[in-house]
C-alpha positions as CSV (number, residue, x, y, z in Angstrom):
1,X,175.0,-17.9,-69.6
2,X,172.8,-18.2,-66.6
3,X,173.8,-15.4,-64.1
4,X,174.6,-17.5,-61.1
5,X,177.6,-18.7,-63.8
6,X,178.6,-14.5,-64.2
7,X,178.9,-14.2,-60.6
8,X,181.2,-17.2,-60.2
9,X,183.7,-15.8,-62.5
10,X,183.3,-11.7,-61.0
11,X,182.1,-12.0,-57.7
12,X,180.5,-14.4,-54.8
13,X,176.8,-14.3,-54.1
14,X,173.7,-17.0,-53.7
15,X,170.8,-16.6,-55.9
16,X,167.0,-17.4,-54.4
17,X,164.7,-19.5,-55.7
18,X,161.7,-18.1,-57.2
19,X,157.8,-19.2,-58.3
20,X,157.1,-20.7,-61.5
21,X,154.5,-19.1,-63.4
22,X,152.2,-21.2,-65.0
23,X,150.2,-21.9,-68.2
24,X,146.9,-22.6,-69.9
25,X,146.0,-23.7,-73.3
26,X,143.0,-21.9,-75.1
27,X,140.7,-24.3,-75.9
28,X,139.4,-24.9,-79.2
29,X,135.7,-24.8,-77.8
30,X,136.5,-21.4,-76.3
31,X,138.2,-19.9,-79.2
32,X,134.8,-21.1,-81.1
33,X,132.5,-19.8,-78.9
34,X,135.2,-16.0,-77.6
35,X,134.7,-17.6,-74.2
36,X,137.3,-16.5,-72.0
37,X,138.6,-16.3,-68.2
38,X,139.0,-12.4,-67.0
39,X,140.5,-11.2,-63.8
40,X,137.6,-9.0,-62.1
41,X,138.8,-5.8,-59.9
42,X,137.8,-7.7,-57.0
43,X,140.7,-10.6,-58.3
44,X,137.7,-12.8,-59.0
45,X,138.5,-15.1,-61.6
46,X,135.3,-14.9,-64.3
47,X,134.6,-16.3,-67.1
48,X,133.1,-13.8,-69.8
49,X,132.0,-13.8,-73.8
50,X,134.4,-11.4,-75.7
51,X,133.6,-10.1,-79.4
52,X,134.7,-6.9,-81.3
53,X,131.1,-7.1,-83.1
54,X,131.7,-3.7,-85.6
55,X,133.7,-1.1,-86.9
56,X,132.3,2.5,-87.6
57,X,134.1,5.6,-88.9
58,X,133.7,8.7,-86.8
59,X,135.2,12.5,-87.0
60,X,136.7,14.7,-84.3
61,X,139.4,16.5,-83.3
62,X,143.1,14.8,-82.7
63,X,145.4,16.5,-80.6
64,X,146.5,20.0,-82.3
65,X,142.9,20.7,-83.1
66,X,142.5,19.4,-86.7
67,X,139.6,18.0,-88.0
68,X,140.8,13.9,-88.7
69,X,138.3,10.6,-89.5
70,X,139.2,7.6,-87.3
71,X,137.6,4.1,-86.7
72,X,136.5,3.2,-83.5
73,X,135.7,-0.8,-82.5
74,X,132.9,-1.6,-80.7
75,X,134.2,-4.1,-77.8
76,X,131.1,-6.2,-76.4
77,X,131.4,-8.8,-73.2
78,X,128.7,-10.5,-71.5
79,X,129.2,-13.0,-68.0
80,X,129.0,-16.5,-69.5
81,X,127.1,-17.6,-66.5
82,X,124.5,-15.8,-67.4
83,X,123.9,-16.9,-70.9
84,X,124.1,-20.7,-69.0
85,X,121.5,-19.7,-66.7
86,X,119.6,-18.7,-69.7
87,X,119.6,-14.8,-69.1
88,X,119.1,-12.9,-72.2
89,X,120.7,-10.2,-71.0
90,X,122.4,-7.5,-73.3
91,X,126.4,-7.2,-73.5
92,X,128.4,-4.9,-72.3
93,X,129.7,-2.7,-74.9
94,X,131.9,0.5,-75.4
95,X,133.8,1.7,-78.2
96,X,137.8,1.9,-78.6
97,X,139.9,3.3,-81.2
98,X,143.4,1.6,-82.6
99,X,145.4,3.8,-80.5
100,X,143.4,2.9,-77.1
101,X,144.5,-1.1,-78.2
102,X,148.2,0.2,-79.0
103,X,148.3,2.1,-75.5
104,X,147.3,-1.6,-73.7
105,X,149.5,-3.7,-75.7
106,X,152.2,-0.9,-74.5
107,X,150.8,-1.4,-71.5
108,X,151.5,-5.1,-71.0
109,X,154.7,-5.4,-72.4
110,X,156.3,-2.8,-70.4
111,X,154.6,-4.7,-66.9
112,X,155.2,-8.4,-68.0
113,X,158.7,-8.5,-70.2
114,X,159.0,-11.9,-69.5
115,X,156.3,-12.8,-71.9
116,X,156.1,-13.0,-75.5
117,X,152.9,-10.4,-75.8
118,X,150.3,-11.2,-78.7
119,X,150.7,-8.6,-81.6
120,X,147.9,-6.3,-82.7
121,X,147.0,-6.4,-86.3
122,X,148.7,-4.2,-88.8
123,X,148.1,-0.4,-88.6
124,X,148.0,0.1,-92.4
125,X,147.8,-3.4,-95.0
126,X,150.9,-4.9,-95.9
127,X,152.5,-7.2,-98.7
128,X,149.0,-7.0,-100.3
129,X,148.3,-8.0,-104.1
130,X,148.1,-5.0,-106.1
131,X,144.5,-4.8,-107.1
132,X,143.4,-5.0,-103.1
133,X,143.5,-1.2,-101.6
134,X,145.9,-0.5,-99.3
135,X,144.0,2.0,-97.6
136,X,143.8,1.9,-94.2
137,X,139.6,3.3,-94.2
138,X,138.9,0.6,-96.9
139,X,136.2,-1.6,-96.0
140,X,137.5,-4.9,-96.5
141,X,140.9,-3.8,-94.8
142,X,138.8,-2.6,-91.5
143,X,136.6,-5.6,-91.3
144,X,139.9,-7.5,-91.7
145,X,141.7,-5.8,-88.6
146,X,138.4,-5.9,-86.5
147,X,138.6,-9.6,-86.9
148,X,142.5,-9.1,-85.7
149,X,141.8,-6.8,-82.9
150,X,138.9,-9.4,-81.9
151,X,141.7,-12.5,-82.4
152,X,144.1,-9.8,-80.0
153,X,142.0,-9.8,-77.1
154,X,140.8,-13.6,-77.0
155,X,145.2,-14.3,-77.0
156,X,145.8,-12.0,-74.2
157,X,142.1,-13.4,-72.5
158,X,143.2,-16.9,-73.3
159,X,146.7,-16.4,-71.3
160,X,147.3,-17.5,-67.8
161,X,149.0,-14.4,-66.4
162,X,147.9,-11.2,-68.9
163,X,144.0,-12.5,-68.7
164,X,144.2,-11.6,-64.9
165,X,145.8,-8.2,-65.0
166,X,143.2,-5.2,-63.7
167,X,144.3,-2.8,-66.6
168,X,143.0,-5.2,-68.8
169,X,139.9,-6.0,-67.2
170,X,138.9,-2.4,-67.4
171,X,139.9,-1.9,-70.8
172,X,137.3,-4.4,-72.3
173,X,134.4,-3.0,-68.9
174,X,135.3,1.2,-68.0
175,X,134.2,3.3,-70.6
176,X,135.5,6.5,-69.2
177,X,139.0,7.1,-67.2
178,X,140.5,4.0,-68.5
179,X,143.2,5.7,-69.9
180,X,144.0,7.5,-66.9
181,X,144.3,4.3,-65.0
182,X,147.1,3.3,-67.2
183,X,149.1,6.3,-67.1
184,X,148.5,6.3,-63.6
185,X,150.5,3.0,-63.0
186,X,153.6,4.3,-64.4
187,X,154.3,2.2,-66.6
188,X,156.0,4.6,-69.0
189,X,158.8,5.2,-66.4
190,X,159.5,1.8,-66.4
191,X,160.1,1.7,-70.5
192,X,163.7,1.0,-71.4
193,X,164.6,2.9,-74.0
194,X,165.8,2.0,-77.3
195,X,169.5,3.2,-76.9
196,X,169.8,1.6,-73.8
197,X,168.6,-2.0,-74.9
198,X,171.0,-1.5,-77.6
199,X,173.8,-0.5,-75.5
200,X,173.3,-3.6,-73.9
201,X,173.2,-5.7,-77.0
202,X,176.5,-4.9,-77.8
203,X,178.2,-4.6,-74.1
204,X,176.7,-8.0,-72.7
205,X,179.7,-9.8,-71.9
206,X,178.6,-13.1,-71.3
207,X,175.1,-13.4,-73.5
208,X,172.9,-16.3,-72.6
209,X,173.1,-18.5,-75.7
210,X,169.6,-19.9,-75.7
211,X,168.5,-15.8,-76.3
212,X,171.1,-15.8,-79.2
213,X,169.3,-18.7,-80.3
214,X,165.7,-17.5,-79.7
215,X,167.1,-13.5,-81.7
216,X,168.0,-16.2,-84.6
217,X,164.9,-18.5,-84.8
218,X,162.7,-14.8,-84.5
219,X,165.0,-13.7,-87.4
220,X,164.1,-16.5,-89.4
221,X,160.7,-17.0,-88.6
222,X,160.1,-13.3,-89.7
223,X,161.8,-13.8,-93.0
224,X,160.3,-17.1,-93.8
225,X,156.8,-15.7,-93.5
226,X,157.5,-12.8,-95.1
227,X,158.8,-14.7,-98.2
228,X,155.6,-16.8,-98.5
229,X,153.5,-13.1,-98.0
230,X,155.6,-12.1,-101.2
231,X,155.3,-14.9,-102.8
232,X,151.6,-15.6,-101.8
233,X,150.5,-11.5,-103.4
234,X,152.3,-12.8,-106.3
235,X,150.5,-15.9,-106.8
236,X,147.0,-14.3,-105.9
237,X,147.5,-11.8,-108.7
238,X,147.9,-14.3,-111.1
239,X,144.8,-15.7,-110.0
240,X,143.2,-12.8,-110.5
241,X,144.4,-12.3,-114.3
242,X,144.0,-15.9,-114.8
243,X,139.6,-15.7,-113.4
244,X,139.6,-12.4,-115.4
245,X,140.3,-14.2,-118.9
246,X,137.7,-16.5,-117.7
247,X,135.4,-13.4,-117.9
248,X,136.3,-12.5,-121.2
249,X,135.5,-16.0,-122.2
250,X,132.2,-15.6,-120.7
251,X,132.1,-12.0,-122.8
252,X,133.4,-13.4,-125.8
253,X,130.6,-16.4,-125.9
254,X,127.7,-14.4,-125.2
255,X,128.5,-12.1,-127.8
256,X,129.0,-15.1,-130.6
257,X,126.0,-16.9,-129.1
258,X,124.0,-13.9,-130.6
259,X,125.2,-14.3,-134.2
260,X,125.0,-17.9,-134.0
261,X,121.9,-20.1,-134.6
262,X,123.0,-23.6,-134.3
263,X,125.7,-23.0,-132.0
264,X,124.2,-20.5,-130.0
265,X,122.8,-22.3,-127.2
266,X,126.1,-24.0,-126.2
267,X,127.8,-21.0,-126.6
268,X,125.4,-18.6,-124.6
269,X,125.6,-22.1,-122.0
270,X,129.2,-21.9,-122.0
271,X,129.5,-18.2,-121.3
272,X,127.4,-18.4,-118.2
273,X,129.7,-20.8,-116.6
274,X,132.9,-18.8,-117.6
275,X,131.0,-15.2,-116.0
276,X,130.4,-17.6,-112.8
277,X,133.6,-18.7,-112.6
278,X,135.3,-15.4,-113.1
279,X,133.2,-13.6,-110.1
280,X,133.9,-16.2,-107.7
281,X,137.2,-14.9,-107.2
282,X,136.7,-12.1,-105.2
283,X,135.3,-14.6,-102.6
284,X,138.6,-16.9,-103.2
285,X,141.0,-13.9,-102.9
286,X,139.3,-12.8,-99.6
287,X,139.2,-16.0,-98.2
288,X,143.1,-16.0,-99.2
289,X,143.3,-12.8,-97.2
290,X,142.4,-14.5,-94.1
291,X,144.9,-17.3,-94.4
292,X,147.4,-14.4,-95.2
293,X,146.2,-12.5,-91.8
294,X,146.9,-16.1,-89.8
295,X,150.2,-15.7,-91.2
296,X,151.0,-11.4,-90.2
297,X,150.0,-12.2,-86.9
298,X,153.2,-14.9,-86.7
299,X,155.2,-12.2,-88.4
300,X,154.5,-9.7,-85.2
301,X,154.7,-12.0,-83.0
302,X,158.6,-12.4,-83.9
303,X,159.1,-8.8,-82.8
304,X,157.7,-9.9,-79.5
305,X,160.2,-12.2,-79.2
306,X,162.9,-9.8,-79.7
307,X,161.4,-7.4,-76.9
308,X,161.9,-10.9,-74.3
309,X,165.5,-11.2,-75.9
310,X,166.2,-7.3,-75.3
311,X,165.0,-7.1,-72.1
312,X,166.9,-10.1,-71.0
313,X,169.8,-8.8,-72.1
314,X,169.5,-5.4,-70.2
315,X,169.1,-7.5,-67.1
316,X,172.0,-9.3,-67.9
317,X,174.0,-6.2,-68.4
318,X,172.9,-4.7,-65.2
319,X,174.2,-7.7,-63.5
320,X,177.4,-7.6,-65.0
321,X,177.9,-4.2,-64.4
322,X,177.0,-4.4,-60.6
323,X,179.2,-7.6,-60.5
324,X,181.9,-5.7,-61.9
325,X,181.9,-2.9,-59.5
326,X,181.5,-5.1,-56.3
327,X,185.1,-6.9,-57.6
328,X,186.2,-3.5,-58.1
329,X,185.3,-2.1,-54.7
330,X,186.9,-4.9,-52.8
331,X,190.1,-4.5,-55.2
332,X,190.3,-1.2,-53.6
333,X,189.7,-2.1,-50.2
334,X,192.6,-4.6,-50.2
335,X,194.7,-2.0,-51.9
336,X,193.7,0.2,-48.7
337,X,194.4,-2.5,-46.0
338,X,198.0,-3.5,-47.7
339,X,199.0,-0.1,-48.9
340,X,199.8,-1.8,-53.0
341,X,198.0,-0.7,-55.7
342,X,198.0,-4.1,-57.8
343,X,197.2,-1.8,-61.2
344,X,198.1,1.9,-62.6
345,X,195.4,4.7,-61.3
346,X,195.3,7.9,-60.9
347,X,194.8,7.2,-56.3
348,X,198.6,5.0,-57.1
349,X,199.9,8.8,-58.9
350,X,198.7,11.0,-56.4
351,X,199.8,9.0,-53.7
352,X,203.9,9.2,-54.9
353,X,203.5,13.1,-56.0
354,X,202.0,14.3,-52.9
355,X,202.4,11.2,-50.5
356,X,200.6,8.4,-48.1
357,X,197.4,9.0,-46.7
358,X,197.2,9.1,-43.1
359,X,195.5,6.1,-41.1
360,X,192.5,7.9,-40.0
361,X,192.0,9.3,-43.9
362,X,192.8,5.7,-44.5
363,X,190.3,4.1,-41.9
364,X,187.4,6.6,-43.4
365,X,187.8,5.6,-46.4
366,X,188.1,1.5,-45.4
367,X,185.0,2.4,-43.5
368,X,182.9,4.0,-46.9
369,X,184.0,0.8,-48.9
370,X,183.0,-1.6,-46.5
371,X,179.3,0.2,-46.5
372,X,179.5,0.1,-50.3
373,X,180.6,-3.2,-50.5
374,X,177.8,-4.6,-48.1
375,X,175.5,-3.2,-50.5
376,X,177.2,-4.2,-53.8
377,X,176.7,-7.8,-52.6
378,X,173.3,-6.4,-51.8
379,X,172.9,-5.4,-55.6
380,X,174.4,-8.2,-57.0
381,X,172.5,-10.9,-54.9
382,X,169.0,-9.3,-55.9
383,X,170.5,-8.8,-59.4
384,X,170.7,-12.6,-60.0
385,X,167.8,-13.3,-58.5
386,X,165.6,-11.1,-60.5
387,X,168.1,-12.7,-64.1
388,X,167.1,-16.0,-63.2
389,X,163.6,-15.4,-62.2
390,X,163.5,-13.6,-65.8
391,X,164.8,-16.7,-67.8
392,X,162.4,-19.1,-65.8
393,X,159.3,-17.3,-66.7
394,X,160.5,-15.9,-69.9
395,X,161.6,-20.0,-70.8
396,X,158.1,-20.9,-69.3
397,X,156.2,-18.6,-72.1
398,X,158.5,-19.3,-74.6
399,X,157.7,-23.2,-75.0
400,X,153.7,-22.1,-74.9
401,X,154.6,-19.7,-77.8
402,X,156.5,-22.2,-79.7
403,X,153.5,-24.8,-79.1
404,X,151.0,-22.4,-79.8
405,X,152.5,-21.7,-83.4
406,X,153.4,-24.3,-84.1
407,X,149.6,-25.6,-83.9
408,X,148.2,-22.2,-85.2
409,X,150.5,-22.4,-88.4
410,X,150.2,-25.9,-89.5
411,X,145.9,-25.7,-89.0
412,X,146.1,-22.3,-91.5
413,X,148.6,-23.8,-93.6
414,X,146.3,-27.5,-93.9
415,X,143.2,-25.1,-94.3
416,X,144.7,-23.1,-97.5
417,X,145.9,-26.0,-99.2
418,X,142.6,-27.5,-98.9
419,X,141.1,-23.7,-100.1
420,X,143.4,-24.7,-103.2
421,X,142.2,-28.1,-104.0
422,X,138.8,-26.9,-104.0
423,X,139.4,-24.0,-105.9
424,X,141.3,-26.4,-108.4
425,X,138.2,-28.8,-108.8
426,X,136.0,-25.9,-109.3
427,X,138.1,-25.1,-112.0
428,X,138.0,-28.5,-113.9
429,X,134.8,-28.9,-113.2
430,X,133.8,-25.5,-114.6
431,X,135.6,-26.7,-118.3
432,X,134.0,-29.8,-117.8
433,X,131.0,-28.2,-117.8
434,X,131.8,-25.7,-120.4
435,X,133.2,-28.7,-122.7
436,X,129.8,-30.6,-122.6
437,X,128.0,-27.3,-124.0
438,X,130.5,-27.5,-126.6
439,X,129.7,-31.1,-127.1
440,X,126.3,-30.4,-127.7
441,X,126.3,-27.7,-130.9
């Protein structure tokens, strides 16, 4: 329920109309080329080349003094006017670690609720196959999040509104002080904390029923795609045992090709193609791996929409609440002016045991709940604008989420199958092979 509808039902206000916020698709062009519009400290709109082009492993001290080994990302940007001008000048580069991108994702969901923030890529690996290292300095596993961290700031570049925030602008240019500049903004003040969203959850009143909706489609897009992560670990480690008999094939052969004389050649053929076929895996698997990143990403992103559905909901609770209280407050002033109390209190018990106020105790206190009531309306009217300039933005970004997966997951989903059917034919075409060298002895 909309919360010009709450305030019909608790109390009378007008709500003010309010901006749309607009949106712009990242083009497939620029996703190619990690060509994106940036917001310059000046507010000049620019259009600049974003890569993360490396990860390296460093030592130093964290915070209590101990001696720890992080990975730090190497964040380059260049002005795509001058690569069109034919400029060969060098990027701009510095280095950021995990918890730098962490503190800007903080960063931007805290200042813009109303949108459904891109996610970072996992901190440690998750629903991975059981031969693939979980461990968070593995190789593989920190190219694989560079590639996410890269994909994280191209989503947040690509988006009409976060691509022109200042705090972002500095975080891919300033070097040193950036994080001072974000703490500086106070955004941590402005964090709702986790008890309080919840008391809201459960004391909203009238909830909004497209958020129930949108808590229930995150819900299920989060278990869906963490079913087909299960399943898909599951079904690459059969692959691997399945390209691994292949190599003991390939073993097997070449080891009878060297007691055989007729058949030898065929055989010795034969095992070649089954070693080949065995060591292409690896390649497979970690081309599976990025198909299964596509996927985590979509997983995140559903906690994202639960942060738009909590904070909506803490809005909405605030309204009710000061809507409440203004029908409260003028409850009492009529009970003042008419000398009834409609209800049981503890004013209606005091009043009998030790009697009537006089008028000008009376008068005082008509004159305190008038001032109060001024600015409950106050409250209330501002109250319903800010809920319904939430749900028009929030709605806005909502429908560019939804378009945006739904494009995102059926490319990945077309490109695996089509990973499959090739890995399929290399398979026949690998015992085809195999069968004519058997043909032959």
């Amino acid at each position: 329920m909309r919360g010009s509808e709450i305030l019909e039902r608790m109390a009378d206000s007008t709500s003010e109309d309010v901006a749309v916020i607009g949106n712009t698709d990242f083009a497939a062009a620029d996703l190619h080329n990690n060509t994106i519009n940036t917001m310059t400290e000046e507010g000049v709109l620019k259009k600049m080349e974003i890569s993360v082009s490396e990860a390296e492993k460093r030592t130093g001290k964290n915070a209590v003094n101990m001696q720890e080994i992080y990975t730090v990302y190497l964040i380059e940007t260049r002005p795509v006017d001058a690569i069109t001008e034919g400029q060969s000048t060098a990027p701009d580069s510095l280095w950021r670690r995990y918890s730098e991108f962490e503190l800007l994702r903080n960063y931007l969901l805290v200042t813009f609720p109303y949108i459904v923030v891109p996610p970072l890529p996992e901190k440690r690996a998750e629903f991975v196959w059981h031969k693939l290292s979980a461990d968070n300095m593995d190789p593989d596993f920190v190219e694989r999040r560079r590639i996410g961290l890269e994909n994280f700031l191209l989503r947040v570049a690509s988006h009409s509104v976060l691509s022109k925030d200042k705090i972002f602008y500095l975080f891919l240019t300033q070097d040193d002080g950036w994080k001072d500049v974000v703490y500086d903004t106070g955004f941590q003040a402005k964090a709702d904390s986790r008890l309080k969203a919840l008391n809201a959850t459960f004391r909203v009143k009238n909830p909004d029923k497209r958020y129930t909706e949108l808590k229930h489609y995150s819900d299920e897009l989060q278990s869906v795609i963490s079913q087909l992560l299960r399943v898909r670990a599951k079904v690459a480690d059969r692959l691997y045992g399945v390209y691994k008999v292949h190599g003991n094939y390939g073993r097997v052969f070449s080891e009878w090709s060297a007691i055989e004389r007729e058949m030898g050649d065929g055989l010795q053929s034969a095992g070649h193609h089954m070693d080949a076929y065995a060591a292409s895996v690896d390649d497979i698997l970690e081309e599976e791996e990025h198909y299964a990143d596509q996927l985590k990403e979509y997983l995140y992103y559903s906690e994202a929409l639960r942060a738009v559905c909590r904070k909506h909901e803490l809005i909405q609770y605030e309204l009710e609440m000061a809507a409440q209280d203004l029908v409260s407050k003028k409850q009492q002033r009529e009970e003042l002016a008419t000398g009834t109390v409609r209800t049981f209190s503890l004013k209606g018990m005091t009043s009998k045991l030790f009697g009537q106020e006089t008028p000008e105790q009376r008068e005082a206190k008509l004159k305190v709940l008038e001032e109060q009531i001024v600015e409950g309306e106050e409250l209330v009217k501002t109250s319903n604008a800010e809920c319904d300039e939430y749900v028009r933005n929030a709605w806005i970004d909502i429908d560019r989420f939804k378009e945006q997966k739904n494009q995102d997951l059926k490319e990945a989903l077309i490109s695996y199958a089509v990973m499959q059917i090739s890995m399929c034919k290399k398979g026949i075409q690998v015992w085809t092979n195999a069968k004519e060298c058997f043909s032959k002895m």
